[in-house]
C-alpha positions as CSV (number, residue, x, y, z in Angstrom):
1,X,0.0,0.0,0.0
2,X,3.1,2.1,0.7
3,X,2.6,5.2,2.8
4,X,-0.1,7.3,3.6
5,X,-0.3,10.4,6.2
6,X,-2.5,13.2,7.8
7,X,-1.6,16.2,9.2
8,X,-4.2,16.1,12.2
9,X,-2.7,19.7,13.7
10,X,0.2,22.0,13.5
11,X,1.2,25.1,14.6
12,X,2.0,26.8,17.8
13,X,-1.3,25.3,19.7
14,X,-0.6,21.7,19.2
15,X,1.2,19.4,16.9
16,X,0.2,16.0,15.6
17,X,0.0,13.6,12.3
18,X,-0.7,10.2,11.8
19,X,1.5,8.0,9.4
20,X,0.2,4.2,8.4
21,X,0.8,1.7,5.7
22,X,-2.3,-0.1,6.0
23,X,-1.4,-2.1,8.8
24,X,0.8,-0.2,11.4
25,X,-0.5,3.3,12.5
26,X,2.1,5.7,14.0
27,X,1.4,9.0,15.8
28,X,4.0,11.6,15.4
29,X,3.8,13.8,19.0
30,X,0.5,14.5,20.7
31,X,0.5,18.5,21.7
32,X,-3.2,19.0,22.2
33,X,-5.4,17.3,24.9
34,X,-5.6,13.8,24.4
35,X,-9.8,14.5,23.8
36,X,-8.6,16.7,21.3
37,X,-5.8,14.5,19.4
38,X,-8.5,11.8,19.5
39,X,-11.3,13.7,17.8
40,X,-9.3,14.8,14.7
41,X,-8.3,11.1,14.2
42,X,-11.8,10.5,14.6
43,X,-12.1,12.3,11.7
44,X,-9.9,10.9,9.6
45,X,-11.4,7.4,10.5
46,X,-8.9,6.4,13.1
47,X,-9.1,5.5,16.5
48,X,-6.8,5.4,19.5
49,X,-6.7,1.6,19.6
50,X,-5.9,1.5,16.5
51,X,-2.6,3.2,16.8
52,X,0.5,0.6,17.0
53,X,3.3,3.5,19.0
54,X,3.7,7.3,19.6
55,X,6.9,8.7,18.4
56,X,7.9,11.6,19.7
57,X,9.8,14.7,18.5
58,X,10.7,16.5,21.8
59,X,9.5,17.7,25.0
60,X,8.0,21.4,24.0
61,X,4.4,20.9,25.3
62,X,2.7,22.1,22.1
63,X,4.0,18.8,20.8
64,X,3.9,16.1,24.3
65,X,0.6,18.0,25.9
66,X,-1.7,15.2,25.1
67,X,1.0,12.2,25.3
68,X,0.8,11.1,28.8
69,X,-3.1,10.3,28.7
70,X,-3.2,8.8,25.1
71,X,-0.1,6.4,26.3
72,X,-2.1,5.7,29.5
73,X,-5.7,5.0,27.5
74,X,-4.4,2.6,25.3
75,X,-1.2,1.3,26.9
76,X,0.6,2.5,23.9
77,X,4.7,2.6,23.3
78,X,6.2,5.8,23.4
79,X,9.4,6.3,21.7
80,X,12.3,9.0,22.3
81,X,15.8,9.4,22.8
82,X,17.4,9.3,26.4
83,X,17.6,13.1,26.8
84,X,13.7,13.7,25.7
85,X,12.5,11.0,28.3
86,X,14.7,12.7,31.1
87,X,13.0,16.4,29.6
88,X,10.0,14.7,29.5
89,X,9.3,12.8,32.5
90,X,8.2,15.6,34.8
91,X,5.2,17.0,32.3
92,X,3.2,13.5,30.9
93,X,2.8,11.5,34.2
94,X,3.7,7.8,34.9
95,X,4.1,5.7,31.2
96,X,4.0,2.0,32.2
97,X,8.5,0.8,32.1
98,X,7.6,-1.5,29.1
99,X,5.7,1.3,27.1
100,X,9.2,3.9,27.5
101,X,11.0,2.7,24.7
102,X,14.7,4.2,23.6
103,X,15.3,5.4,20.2
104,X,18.3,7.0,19.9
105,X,18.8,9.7,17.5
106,X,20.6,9.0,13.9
107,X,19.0,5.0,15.1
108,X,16.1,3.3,12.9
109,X,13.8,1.3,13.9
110,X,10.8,-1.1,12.2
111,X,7.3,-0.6,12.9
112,X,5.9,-3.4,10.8
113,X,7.0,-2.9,7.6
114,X,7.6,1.0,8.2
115,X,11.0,2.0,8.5
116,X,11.7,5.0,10.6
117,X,14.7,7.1,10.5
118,X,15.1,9.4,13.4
119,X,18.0,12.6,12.5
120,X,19.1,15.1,15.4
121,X,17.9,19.1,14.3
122,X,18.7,22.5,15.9
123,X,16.2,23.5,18.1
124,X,15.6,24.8,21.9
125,X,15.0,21.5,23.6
126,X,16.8,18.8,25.1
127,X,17.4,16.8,22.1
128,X,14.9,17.4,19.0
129,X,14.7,14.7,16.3
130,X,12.8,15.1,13.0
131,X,11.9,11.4,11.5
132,X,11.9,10.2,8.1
133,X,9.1,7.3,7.4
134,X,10.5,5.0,4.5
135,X,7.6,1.8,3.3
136,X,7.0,0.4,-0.2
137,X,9.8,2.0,-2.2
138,X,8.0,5.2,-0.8
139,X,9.8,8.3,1.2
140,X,8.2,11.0,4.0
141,X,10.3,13.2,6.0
142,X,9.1,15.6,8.9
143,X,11.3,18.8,9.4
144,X,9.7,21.2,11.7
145,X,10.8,23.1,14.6
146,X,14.5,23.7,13.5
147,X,16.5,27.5,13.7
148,X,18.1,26.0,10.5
149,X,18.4,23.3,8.4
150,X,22.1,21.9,8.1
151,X,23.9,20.3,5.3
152,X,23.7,16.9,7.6
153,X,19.7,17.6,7.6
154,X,19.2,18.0,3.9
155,X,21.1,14.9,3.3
156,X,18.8,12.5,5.0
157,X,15.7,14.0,4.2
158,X,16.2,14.7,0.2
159,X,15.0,13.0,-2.3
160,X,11.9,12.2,-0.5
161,X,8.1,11.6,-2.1
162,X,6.3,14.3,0.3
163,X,8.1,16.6,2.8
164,X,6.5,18.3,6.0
165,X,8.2,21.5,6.2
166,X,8.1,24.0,9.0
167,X,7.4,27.6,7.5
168,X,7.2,28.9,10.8
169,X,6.9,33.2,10.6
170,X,6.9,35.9,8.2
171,X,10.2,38.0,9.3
172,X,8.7,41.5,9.3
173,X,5.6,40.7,11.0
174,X,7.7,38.6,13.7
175,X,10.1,41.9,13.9
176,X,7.2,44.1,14.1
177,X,5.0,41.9,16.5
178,X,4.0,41.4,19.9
179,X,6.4,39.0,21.0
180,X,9.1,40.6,23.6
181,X,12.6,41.0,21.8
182,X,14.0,38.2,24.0
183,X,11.8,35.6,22.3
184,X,11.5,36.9,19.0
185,X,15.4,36.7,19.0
186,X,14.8,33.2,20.1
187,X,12.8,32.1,17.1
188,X,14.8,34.2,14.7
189,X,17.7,32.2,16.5
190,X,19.9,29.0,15.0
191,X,17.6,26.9,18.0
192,X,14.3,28.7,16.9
193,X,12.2,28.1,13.6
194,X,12.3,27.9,9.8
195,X,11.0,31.3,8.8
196,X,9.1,31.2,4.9
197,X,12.3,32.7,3.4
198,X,14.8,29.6,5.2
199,X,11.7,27.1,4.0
200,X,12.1,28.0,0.3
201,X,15.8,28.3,0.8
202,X,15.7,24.8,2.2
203,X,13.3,23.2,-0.5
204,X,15.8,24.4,-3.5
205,X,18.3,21.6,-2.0
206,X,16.4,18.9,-1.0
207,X,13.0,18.5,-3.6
208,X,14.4,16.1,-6.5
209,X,12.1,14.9,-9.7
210,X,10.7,11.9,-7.0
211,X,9.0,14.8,-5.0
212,X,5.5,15.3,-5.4
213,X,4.0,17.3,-2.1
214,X,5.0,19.7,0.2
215,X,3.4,20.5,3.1
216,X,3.4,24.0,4.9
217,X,3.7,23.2,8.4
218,X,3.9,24.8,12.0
219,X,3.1,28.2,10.7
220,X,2.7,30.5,13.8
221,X,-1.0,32.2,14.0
222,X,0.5,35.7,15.6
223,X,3.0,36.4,12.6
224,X,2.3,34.1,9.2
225,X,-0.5,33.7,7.0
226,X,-0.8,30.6,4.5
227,X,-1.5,32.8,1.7
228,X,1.7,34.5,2.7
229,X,4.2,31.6,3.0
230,X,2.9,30.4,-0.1
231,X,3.6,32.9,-2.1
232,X,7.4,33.4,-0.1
233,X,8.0,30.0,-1.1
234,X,7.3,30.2,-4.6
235,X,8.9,33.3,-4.7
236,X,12.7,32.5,-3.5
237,X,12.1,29.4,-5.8
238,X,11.0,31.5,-9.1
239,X,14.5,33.6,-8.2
240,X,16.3,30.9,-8.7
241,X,14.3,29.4,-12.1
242,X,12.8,26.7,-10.2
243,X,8.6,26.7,-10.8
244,X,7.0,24.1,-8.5
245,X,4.2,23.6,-10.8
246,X,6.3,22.8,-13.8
247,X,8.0,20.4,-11.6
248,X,4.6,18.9,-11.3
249,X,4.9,19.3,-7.0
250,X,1.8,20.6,-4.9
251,X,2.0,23.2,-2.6
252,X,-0.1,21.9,0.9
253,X,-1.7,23.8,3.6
254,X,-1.6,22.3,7.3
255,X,-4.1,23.9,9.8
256,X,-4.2,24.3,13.7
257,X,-7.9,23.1,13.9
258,X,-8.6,20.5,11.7
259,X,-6.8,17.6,9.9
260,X,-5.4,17.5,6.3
261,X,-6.9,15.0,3.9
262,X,-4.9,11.7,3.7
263,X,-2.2,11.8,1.2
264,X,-1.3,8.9,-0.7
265,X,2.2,8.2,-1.6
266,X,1.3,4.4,-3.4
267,X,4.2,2.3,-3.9
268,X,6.7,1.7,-6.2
């Protein structure tokens, strides 16, 4: 069947998606309530018992708020690296010994016939991972929550059929924002987020001729607009000659409140 995924939530208020092959289900971090995380898989047809392990990004709560309960309710394997589960022990409550699984980052591990690739990123936690999902000849990488993407980053997640891509803020409207200075300079930092110019920047190195979709993700609600980071994106890439629609690769929305439709990456 290869792969398949939905976006159930991204952005600043919570962070979720859902990845399956048709017979293993994996949910990538729960950072809304666990009611919450449950009712957008509801609506994509999926249900909590259905899920076969919880992987998990890092301990920023807008990406674990929801983790402790889900793992509880359906005795569900949690996977992170050492350094997450010492961050994150204090915020999700008691997870049963044989349900704290280790993944180490660079590591792989099988979930059925998925693959997962867990790769280290720059980011303000204890230490973040972005995942790579690899089943039926077919390729999905996650890269949010990064200050910047490095050569070592754009290595292992090229080349890949669909890309999640953080296009976190709009640099003027961060600048001339709300925020205090001290966390604005955080997020403009090398430990912050992908900003729409850094996400187009990114996308010219690591989108070959296998990439068909790229989704807009983690896009912050004070100082982005889809509309906006769209048309960033395409513009860096028309600078440099490069038109995604000639390349034949779709342009996706994620949202804060509601799932994306389930993409289909087929097989090989």
């Amino acid at each position: 069947m290869g792969l398949r995924f939905t976006v159930l939530s991204s952005g600043s208020t919570g962070n979720a998606t859902v990845i399956c092959d048709g017979e293993t289900k994996l949910l990538v971090d729960a950072g809304l309530s666990a009611r919450r995380v449950e009712q957008l898989m509801k609506e994509r047809e999926v249900s909590g018992d259905q899920i076969d392990a919880i992987l998990v990004t890092h301990e920023h709560s807008d990406h674990i708020k929801g983790l402790g309960a889900i793992a509880r309710k359906y005795d569900l394997p949690v996977y992170a690296n050492t350094k997450t589960w010492e961050a994150l022990d204090k915020h999700i409550g008691t997870i049963a010994e044989p349900n704290r699984r280790i993944m180490e980052t660079g590591t792989e591990e099988y979930f059925g016939n998925i693959r997962v690739e867990s790769y280290g990123i720059s980011h303000d936690a204890a230490e973040p991972v972005g995942y790579c999902f690899h089943s039926g000849g077919r390729k999905l990488a996650m890269a949010t929550d990064l200050g910047y993407m490095s050569t070592k980053v754009k290595d292992v997640i090229g080349d890949s059929d669909a890309i999640i891509l953080e296009a976190n803020h709009d640099i003027e409207m961060l600048r001339m924002g709300r925020y205090p200075w001290n966390i604005k300079r955080r997020i403009l930092s090398d430990l912050g987020h992908l900003s729409n110019e850094a996400a187009g920047e990114a996308l010219l190195d690591i989108m070959t001729a296998r990439t068909r979709a790229v989704y807009m993700a983690h896009l912050s609600q004070n100082h982005n607009l889809m509309d906006l980071a769209r048309l960033t994106l395409n513009s860096v890439l028309e600078d440099r000659g490069v038109s995604l629609k000639e390349r034949n690769i779709r342009l996706m929305d994620t949202y804060f409140d509601r799932p994306t439709k389930w993409e289909e990456l087929g097989t090989d």
